[in-house]
C-alpha positions as CSV (number, residue, x, y, z in Angstrom):
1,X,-2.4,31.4,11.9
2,X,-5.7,29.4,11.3
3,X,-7.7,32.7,10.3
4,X,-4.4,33.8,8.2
5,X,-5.0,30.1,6.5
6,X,-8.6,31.2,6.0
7,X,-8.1,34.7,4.1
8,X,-5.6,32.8,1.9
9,X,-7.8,30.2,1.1
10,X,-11.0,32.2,0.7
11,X,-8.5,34.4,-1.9
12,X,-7.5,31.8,-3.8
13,X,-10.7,30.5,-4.1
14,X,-12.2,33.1,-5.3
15,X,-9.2,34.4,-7.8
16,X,-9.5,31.2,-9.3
17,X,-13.3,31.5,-9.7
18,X,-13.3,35.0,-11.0
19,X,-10.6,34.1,-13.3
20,X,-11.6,33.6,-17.6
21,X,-10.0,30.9,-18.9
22,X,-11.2,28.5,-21.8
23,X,-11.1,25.0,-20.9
24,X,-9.5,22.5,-23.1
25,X,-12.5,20.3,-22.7
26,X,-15.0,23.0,-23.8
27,X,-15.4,22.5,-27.3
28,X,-13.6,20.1,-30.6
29,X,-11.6,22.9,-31.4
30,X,-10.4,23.8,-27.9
31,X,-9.3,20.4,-27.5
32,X,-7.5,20.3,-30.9
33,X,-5.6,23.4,-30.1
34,X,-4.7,21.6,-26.5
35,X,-3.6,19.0,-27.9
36,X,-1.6,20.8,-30.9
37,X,0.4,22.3,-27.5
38,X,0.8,18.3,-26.4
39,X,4.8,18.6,-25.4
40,X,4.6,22.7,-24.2
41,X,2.1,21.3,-21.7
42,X,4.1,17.9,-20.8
43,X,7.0,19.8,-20.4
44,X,5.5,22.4,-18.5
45,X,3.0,20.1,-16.7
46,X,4.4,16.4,-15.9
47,X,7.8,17.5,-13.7
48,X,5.6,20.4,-11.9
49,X,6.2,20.3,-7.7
50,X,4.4,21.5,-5.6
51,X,5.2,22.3,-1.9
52,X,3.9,21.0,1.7
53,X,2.8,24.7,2.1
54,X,0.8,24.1,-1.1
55,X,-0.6,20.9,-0.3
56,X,-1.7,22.3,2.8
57,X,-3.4,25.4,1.6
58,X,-4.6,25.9,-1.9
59,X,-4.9,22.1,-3.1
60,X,-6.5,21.0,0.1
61,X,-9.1,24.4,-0.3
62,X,-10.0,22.3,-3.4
63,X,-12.2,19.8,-1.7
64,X,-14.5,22.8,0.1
65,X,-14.7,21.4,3.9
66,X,-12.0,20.3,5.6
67,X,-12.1,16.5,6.7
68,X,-12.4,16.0,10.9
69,X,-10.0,15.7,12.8
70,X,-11.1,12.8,14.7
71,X,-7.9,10.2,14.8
72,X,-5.9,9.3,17.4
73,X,-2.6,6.9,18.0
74,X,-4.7,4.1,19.2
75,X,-7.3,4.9,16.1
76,X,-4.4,4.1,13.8
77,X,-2.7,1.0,15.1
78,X,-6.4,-0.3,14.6
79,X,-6.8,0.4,11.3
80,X,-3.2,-0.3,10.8
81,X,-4.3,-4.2,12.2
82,X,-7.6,-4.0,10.0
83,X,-5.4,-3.4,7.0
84,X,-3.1,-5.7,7.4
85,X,-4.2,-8.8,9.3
86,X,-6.5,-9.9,6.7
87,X,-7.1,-13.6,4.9
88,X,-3.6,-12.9,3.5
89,X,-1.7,-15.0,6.1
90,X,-3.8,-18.0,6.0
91,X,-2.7,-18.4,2.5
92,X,0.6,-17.0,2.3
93,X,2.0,-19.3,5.2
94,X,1.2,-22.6,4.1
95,X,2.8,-22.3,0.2
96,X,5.7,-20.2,2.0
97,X,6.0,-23.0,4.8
98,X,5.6,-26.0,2.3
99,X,7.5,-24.6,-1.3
100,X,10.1,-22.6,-0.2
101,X,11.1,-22.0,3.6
102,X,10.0,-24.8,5.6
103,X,9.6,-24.3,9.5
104,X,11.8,-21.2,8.9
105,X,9.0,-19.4,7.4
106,X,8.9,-18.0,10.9
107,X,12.3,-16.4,10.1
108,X,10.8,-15.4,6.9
109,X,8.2,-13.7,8.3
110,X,10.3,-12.1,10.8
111,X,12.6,-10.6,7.9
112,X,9.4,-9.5,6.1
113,X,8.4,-7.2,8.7
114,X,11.5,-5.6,9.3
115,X,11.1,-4.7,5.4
116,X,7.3,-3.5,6.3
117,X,9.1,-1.3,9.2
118,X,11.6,0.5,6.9
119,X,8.9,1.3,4.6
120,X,6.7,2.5,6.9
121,X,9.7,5.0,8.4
122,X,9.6,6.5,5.1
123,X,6.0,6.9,5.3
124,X,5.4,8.2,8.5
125,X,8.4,10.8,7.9
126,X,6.2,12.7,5.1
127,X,3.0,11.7,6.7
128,X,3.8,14.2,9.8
129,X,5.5,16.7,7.9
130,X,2.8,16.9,5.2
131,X,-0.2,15.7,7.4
132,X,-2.9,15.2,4.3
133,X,-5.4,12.9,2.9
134,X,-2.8,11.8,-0.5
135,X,-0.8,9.7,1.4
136,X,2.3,8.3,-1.4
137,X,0.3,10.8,-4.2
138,X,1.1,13.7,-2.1
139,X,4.7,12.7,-1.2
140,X,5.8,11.8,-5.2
141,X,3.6,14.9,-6.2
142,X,6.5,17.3,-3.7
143,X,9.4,15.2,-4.7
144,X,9.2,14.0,-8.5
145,X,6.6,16.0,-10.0
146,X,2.8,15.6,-11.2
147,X,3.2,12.5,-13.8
148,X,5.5,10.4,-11.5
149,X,2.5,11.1,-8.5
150,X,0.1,10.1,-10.9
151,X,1.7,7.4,-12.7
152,X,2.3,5.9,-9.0
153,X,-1.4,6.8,-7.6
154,X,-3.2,5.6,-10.5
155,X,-1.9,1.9,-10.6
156,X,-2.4,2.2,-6.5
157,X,-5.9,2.6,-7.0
158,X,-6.3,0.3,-9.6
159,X,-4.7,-2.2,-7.5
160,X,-7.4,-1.2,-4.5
161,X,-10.2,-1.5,-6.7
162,X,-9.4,-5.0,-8.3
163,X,-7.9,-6.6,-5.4
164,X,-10.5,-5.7,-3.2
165,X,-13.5,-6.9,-5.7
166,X,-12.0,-10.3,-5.4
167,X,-11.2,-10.4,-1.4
168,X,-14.9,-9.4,-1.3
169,X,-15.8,-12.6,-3.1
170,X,-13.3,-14.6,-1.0
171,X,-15.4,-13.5,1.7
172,X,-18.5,-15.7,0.3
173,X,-16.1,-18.7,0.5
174,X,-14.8,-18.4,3.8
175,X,-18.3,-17.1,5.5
176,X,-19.9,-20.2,3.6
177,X,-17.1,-22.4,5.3
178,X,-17.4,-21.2,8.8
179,X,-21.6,-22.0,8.6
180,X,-21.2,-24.7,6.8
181,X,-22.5,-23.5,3.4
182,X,-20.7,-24.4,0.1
183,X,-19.7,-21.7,-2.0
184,X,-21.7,-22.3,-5.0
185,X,-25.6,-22.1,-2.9
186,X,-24.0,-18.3,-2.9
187,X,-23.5,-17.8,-5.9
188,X,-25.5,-17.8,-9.2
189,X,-24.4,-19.5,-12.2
190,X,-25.8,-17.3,-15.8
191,X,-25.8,-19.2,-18.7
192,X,-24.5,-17.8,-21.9
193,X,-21.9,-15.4,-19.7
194,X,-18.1,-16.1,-20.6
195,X,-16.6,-19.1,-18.1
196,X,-15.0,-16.4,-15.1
197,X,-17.6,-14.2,-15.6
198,X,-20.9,-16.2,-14.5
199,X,-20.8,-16.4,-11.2
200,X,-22.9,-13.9,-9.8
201,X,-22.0,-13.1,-5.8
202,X,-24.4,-10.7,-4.6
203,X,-23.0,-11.1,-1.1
204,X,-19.6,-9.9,-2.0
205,X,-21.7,-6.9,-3.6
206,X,-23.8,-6.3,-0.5
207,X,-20.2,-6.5,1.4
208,X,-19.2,-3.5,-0.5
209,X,-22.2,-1.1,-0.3
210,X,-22.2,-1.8,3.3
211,X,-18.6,-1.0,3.4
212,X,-19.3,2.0,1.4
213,X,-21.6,3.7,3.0
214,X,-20.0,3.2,6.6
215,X,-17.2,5.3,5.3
216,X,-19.4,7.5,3.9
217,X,-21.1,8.3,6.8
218,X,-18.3,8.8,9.5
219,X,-14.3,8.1,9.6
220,X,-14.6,7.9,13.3
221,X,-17.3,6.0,13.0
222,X,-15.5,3.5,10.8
223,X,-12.6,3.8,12.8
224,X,-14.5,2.1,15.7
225,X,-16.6,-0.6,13.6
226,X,-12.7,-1.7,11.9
227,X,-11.8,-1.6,15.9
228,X,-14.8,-4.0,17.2
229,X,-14.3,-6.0,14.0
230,X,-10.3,-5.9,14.6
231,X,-10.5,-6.8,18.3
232,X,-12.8,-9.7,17.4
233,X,-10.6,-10.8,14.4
234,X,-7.3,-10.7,17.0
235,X,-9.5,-12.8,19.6
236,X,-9.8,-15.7,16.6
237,X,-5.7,-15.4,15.8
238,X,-4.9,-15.3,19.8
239,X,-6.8,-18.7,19.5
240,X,-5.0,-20.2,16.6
241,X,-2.1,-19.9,18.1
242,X,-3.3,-21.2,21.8
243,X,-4.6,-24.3,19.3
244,X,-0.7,-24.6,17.6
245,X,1.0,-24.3,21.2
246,X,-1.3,-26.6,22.7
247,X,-2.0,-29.7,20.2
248,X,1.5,-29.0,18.6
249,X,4.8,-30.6,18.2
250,X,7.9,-29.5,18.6
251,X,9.7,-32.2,16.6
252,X,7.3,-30.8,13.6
253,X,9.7,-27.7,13.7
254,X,12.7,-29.9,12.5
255,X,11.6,-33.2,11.2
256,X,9.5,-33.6,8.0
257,X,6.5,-36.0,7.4
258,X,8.5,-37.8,4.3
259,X,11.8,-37.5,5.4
260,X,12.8,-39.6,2.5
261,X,11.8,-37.2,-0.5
262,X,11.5,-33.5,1.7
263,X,15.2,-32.6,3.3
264,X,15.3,-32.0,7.5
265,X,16.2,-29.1,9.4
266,X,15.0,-25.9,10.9
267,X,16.1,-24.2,7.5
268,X,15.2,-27.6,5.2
269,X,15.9,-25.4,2.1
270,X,18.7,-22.9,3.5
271,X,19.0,-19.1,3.9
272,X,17.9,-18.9,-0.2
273,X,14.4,-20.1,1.0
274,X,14.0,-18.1,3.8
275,X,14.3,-14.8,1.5
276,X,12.0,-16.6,-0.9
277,X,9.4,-17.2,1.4
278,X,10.1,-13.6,3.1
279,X,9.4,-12.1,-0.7
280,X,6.0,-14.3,-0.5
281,X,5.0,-13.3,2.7
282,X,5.5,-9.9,2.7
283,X,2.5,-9.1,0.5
284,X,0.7,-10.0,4.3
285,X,2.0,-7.0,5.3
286,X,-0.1,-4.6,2.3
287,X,-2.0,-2.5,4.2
288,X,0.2,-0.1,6.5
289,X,0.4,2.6,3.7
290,X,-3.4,3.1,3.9
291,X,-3.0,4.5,7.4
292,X,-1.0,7.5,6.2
293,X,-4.1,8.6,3.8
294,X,-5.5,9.0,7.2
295,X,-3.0,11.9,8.5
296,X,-5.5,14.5,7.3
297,X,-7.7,13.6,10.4
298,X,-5.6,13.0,12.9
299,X,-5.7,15.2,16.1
300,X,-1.7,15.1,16.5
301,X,0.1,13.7,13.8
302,X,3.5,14.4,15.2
303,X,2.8,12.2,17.7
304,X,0.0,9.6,16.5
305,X,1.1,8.8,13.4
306,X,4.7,7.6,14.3
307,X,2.8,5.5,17.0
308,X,-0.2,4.5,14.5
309,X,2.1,3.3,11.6
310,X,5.2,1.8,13.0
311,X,3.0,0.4,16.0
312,X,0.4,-1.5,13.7
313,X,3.5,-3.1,11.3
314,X,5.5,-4.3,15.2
315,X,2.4,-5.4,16.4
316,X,1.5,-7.5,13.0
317,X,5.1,-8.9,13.0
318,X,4.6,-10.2,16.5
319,X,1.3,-12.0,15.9
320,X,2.5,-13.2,12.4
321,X,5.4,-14.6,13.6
322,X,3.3,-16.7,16.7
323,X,0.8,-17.8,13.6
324,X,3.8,-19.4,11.8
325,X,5.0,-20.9,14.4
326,X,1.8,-22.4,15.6
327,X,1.2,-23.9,12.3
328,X,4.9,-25.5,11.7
329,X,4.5,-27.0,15.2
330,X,0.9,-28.2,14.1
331,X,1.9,-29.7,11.1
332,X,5.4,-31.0,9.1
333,X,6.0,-28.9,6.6
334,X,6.3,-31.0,3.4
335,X,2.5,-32.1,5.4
336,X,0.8,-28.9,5.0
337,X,-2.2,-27.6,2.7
338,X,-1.2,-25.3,0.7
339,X,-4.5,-23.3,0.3
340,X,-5.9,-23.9,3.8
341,X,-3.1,-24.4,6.6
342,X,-3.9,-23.3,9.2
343,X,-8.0,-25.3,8.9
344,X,-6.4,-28.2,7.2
345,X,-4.9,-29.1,10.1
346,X,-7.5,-29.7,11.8
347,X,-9.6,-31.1,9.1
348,X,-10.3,-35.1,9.7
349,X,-8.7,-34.7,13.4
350,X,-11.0,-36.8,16.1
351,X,-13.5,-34.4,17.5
352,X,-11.4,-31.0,16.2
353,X,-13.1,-30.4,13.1
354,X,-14.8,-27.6,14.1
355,X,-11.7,-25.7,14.6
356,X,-11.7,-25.2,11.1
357,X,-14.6,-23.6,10.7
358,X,-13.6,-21.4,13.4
359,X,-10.7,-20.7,11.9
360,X,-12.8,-19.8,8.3
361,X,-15.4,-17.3,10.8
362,X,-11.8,-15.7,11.7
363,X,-10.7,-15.5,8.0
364,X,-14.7,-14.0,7.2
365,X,-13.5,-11.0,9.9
366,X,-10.3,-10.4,9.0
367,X,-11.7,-9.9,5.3
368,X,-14.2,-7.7,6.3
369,X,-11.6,-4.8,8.5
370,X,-8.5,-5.1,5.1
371,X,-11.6,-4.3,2.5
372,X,-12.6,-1.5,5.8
373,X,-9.3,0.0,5.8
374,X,-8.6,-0.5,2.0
375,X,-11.5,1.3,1.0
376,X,-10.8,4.4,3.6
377,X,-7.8,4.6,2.1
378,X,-8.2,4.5,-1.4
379,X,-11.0,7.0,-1.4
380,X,-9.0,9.5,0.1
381,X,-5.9,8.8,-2.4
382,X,-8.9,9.4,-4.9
383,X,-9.7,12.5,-3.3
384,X,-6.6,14.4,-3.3
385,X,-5.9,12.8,-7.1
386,X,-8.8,14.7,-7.5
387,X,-7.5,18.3,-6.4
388,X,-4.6,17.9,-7.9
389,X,-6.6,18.8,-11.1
390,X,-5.8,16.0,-12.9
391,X,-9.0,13.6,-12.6
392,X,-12.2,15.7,-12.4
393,X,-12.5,17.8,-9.5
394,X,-16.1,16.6,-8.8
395,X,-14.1,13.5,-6.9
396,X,-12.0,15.9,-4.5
397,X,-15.1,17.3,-2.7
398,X,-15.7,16.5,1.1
399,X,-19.1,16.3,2.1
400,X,-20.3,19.6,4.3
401,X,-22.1,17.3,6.9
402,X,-20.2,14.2,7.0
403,X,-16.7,15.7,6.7
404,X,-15.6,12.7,4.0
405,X,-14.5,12.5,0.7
406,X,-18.2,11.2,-0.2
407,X,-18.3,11.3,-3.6
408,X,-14.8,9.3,-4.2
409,X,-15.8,6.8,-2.0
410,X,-19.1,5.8,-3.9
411,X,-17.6,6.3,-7.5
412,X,-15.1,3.5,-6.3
413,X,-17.3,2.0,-4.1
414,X,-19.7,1.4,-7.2
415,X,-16.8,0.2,-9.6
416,X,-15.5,-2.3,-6.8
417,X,-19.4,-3.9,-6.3
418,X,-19.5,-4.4,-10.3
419,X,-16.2,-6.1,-10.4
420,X,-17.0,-8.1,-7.2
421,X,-20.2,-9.0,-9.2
422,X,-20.0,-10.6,-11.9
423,X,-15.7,-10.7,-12.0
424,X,-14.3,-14.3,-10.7
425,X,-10.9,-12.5,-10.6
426,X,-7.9,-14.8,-10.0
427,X,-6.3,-12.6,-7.1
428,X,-5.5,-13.3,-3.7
429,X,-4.1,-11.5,-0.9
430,X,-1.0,-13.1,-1.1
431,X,-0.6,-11.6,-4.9
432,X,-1.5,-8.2,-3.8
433,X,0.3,-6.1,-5.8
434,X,3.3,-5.5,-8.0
435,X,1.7,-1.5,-8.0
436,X,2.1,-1.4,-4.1
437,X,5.8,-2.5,-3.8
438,X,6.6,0.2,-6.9
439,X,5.1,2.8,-5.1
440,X,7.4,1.4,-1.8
441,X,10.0,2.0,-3.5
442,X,9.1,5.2,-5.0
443,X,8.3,6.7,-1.7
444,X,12.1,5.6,-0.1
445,X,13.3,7.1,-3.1
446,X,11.7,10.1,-2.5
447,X,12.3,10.7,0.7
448,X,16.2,10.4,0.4
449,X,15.6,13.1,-2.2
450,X,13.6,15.4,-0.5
451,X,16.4,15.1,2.3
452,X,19.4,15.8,0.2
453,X,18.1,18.5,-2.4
454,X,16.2,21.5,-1.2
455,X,14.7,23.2,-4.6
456,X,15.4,27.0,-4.6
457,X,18.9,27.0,-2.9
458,X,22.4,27.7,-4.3
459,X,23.7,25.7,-2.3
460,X,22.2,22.0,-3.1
461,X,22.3,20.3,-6.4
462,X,20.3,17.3,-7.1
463,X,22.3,15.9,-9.4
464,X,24.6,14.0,-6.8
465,X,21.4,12.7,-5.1
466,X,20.1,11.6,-8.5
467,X,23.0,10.0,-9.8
468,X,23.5,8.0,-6.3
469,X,19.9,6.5,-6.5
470,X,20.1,5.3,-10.2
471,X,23.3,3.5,-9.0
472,X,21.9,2.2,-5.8
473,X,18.8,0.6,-7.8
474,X,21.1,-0.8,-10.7
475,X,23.2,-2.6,-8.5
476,X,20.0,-3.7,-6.1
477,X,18.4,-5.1,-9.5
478,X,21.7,-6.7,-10.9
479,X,22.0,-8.2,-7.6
480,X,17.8,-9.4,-7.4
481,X,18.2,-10.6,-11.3
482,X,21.4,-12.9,-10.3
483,X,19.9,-14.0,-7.3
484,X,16.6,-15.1,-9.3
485,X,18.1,-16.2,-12.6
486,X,21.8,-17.8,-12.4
487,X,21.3,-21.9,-11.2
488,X,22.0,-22.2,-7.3
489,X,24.7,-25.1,-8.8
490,X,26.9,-22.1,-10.0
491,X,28.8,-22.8,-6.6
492,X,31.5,-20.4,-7.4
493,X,29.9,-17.8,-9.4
494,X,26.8,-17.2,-7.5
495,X,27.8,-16.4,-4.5
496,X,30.6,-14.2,-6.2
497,X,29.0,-12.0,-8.2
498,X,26.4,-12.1,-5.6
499,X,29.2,-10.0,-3.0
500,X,30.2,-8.3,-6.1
501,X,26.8,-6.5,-6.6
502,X,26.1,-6.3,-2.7
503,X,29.1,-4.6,-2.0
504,X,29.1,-2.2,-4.6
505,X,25.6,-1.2,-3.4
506,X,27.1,-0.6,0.3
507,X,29.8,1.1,-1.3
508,X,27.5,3.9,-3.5
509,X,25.8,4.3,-0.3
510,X,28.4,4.9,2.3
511,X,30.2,7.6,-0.6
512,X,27.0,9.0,-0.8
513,X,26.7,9.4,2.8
514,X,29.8,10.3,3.2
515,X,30.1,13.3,0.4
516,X,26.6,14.6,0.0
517,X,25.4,16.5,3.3
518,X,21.4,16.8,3.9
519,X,20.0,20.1,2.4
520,X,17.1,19.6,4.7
521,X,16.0,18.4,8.5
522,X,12.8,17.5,9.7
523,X,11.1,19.8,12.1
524,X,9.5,17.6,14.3
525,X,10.0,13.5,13.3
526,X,12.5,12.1,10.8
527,X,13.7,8.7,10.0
528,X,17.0,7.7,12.1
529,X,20.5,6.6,10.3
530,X,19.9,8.8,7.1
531,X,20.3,7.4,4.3
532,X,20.6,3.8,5.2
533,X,16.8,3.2,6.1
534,X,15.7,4.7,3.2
535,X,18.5,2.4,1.3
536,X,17.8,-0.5,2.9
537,X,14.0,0.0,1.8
538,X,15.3,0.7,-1.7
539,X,17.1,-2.6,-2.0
540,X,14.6,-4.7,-0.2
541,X,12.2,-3.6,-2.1
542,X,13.6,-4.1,-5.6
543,X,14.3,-7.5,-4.8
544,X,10.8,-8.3,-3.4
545,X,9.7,-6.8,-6.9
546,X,12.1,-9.4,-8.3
547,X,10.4,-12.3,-7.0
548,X,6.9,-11.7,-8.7
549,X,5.5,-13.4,-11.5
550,X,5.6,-12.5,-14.8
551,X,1.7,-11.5,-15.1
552,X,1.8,-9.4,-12.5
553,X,4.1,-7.4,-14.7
554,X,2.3,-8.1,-17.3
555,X,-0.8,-6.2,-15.3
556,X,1.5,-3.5,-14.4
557,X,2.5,-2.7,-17.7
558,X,-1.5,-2.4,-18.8
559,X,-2.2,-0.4,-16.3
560,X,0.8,1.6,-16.9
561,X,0.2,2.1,-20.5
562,X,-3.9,2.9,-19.8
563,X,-2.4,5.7,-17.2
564,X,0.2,7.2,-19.6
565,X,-2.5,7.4,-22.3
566,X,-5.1,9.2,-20.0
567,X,-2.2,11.6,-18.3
568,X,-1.7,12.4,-22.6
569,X,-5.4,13.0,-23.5
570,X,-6.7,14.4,-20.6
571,X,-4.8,15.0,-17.1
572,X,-2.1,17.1,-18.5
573,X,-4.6,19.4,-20.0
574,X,-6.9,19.5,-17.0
575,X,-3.9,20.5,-14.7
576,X,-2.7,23.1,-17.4
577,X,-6.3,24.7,-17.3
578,X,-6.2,24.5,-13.5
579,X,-2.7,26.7,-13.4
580,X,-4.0,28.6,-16.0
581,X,-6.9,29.6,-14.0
582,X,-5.3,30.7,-10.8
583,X,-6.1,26.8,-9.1
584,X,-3.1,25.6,-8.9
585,X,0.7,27.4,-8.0
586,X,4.1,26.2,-7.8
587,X,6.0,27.8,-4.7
588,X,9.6,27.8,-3.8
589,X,9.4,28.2,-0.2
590,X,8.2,25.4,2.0
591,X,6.6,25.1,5.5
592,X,6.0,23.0,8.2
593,X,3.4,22.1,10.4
594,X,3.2,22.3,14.4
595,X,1.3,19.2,15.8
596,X,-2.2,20.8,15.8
597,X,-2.0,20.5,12.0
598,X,-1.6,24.6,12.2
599,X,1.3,25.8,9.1
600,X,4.2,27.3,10.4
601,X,6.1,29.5,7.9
């Protein structure tokens, strides 16, 4: 099958080169007349599929070399770990603790990564049947078509890049904290620079180009350093919580420090805050998603990448949970800093100081494997971006030595150490990232989809499908907009229209279920209970989205409007060209692959 795979792809290869076609890019007029043919070529263009078979073959011939296979189960959960057990939770559980859950943050967290789990079932479901380097890019790009993939992809990265420019600068705060250097003998201070963008931090640049060329160099490679780093980050957690245990109190779990102003109780502000502080903590769970950019290079991805993705997000829950309940029993609630928990609470303790600093040379470790894992996987969501022919295909190549997507990795890896710079950027972990949850919910979406509508047969439609997820996510968002905007002292209609919109969600889905049969089954690992994993994700989902802040819409909808605008001027055209000149093909049929990576058809 493998040399079979080879004659294809050396054919298509070279038809594409041998074929004449004039680029839209190659002169003013050409690029007048492309875009005088604007809406032929959205039309044609923007709700174009592809297949797995194509993804597997032609697209991925794009980048020359394949990438190594190198990855295995245990290879994943670290990086999964890297990813996800960053400085996130050191912020996220004190303001979820103190504003809105109380010592039931614990629950909160526990709710939070059964969320994380659902998604990730989604994920690892097209990650093994469609074992490439997209991750959510690739599984839109099959379901919904070329501008939904790219709409979805773009903001991703964008996310990456800005998020991870300021984590690298939090790195210079919480490595100055654990040896006792302040911040600003980092940084230097330009006169004449606007106020947010003076603060030059060339160790959050050096962070990055050391970052950048580890993952240049080797995946494996960097699959071990984000393992040593991990192991040594989990060593500093395991010790948190043996502090918590040890110096805590149990009566700090159900009585406050001001028990006159802050209300008592396991769940001081009742179930409503333990959702609320869920929707706050779950951005500590970012990170999982990265792991399935990786299924291009793993050894067996029916079998590591179930293990590698739903492993990581139990294994994170577990040690999450222990962290929240080390710092409740360290600390009252209504007691706790808001910004440095878990250090706080040792701060002007007899003799303990030094745990916080500890506790900041943990943080320092735990930054350095999420940017690790981050940057893997946003390269590699570059990369197949990049063969889909709608960036420039200059950013899809794998190097012939290395096996890596080299040249994506330093084009973002040089944009991320500009930002980190000079760019103060008001972004934590914890408000990672309105883009991430969209593309969450695009990928459940999707996969119920892909599941109940096979494209090419007479006997599915995918209009029932269609109509039954519209429904499903009206009455998930009129239920997330009540819950979020009508006064808790509405005592009767709350929790009223509340069922109302709840029960009409169940009710779509078990019709749905019930009517619609599945067009399609996996071949070798699906998600259980079909649809009502997926659903579940769906809903969750759209109500985590419902808890963000308005500017992080507000940065959504720029990025959103900068995406549509360069899909208009210049993606749609690229792709055309690339159809046009043999690179790219729609197919009907589909295939599978065994658990060598080999296609089956």
């Amino acid at each position: 099958m493998n040399e079979r795979l080879n004659c294809f792809t050396q054919t298509t290869m070279s038809s594409s080169t041998n074929t004449n076609t004039t680029s839209s890019f190659s002169s003013p007029r050409s690029y007048c007349r492309a875009l005088s043919q604007l809406p032929m070529r959205l039309s044609h263009r923007a709700t174009s599929v592809t297949t797995t078979y194509e993804e597997m073959s032609r697209v991925r011939a794009r980048s020359g070399r394949d990438m190594a296979r190198s990855l295995r189960w245990y290879d994943l959960v670290g990086l999964g770990l890297g990813g996800m057990v960053g400085a996130g939770v050191f912020v996220a559980t004190g303001r979820a603790a103190k504003l809105y859950a109380g010592p039931a943050v614990i629950v909160s967290y526990a709710i939070a990564g059964l969320c994380a789990l659902l998604s990730a079932f989604c994920y690892t479901e097209f990650a093994v049947d469609m074992p490439v380097a997209g991750g959510a890019f690739s599984y839109l790009r099959v379901t919904f078509g070329e501008f939904a993939a790219f709409l979805t992809g773009a903001n991703l990265i964008m996310e990456y890049v800005f998020s991870n420019a300021a984590v690298a600068r939090s790195f210079t705060a919480y490595f100055g904290t654990a040896i006792g250097v302040a911040t600003s003998k980092w940084r230097i201070t330009i006169s004449g620079l606007p106020d947010g963008f003076n603060q030059v931090d060339l160790l959050a640049v050096a962070v990055i180009v050391i970052i950048s060329f580890c993952i240049c160099y080797s995946t494996k490679n960097s699959s071990v350093l984000n393992m040593a780093l991990t192991v040594i980050h989990i060593v500093f957690i395991l010790f948190i919580i043996t502090m918590g245990f040890w110096r805590g109190n149990v009566a700090n779990l159900t009585h406050p420090a001001h028990p006159e102003t802050s209300p008592s109780g396991f769940f001081p502000y009742s179930i409503a805050g333990v959702f609320n502080g869920a929707a706050m903590v779950y951005l500590s769970y970012i990170g999982y998603d990265a792991v399935s950019t990786m299924a291009e290079e793993v050894k067996d991805p029916a079998r590591d990448i179930p293990i590698g993705i739903s492993g990581s997000v139990v294994l994170v829950t577990v040690l999450y949970c222990l962290m929240a309940v080390s710092m409740c029993m360290l600390l009252p609630y209504d007691a706790i800093d808001i910004e440095s928990p878990f250090s706080g609470a040792f701060k002007g303790s007899d003799g303990w100081g030094w745990v916080s600093n500890v506790i900041a040379a943990g943080a320092s470790f735990g930054i350095l494997t999420s940017l690790l894992v981050a940057m893997l996987g946003q390269a590699r969501y570059l990369c197949v971006i990049g063969r889909s022919g709608v960036i420039p295909a200059w950013l899809a190549q794998v190097h012939p030595q290395y096996a890596t997507p080299v040249n994506a990795s330093a084009f973002l890896g040089v944009i991320t150490a500009i930002l980190a710079l000079f760019t103060d950027l008001d972004v934590l972990l914890n408000l990672i990232s309105i883009g991430t949850l969209f593309v969450f919910y695009m990928v459940a979406n999707a996969l119920i989809y892909r599941r109940y509508y096979a494209p090419g047969t007479t006997s599915s439609s995918p209009y029932p499908t269609v109509y039954f997820l519209l429904s499903f996510s009206f009455f998930a968002l009129c239920f997330t907009l009540l819950w979020r905007f009508l006064p808790p002292d509405a005592s009767i209609a709350r929790p009223l229209l509340l069922s109302v919109f709840g029960a009409s969600a169940i009710a779509c889905l078990c019709m749905f279920n019930h009517f619609v049969p599945q067009a399609r089954k996996p071949e070798f690992w699906g998600v259980p209970l079909m649809p009502w994993i997926p659903a579940v994700s769906i809903f969750l989902n759209v109500f985590l989205l419902g808890s963000l802040d308005g500017p992080s819409y507000y940065r959504f909808g720029v990025f959103s409007i900068v995406v549509v605008l360069f899909y208009i001027f210049y993606s749609v055209h690229a792709s055309y060209d690339a159809e046009e000149n043999g690179g790219l093909v729609t197919k009907v049929g589909d295939v599978g692959v065994d658990d060598g990576g080999s296609m089956k058809v």
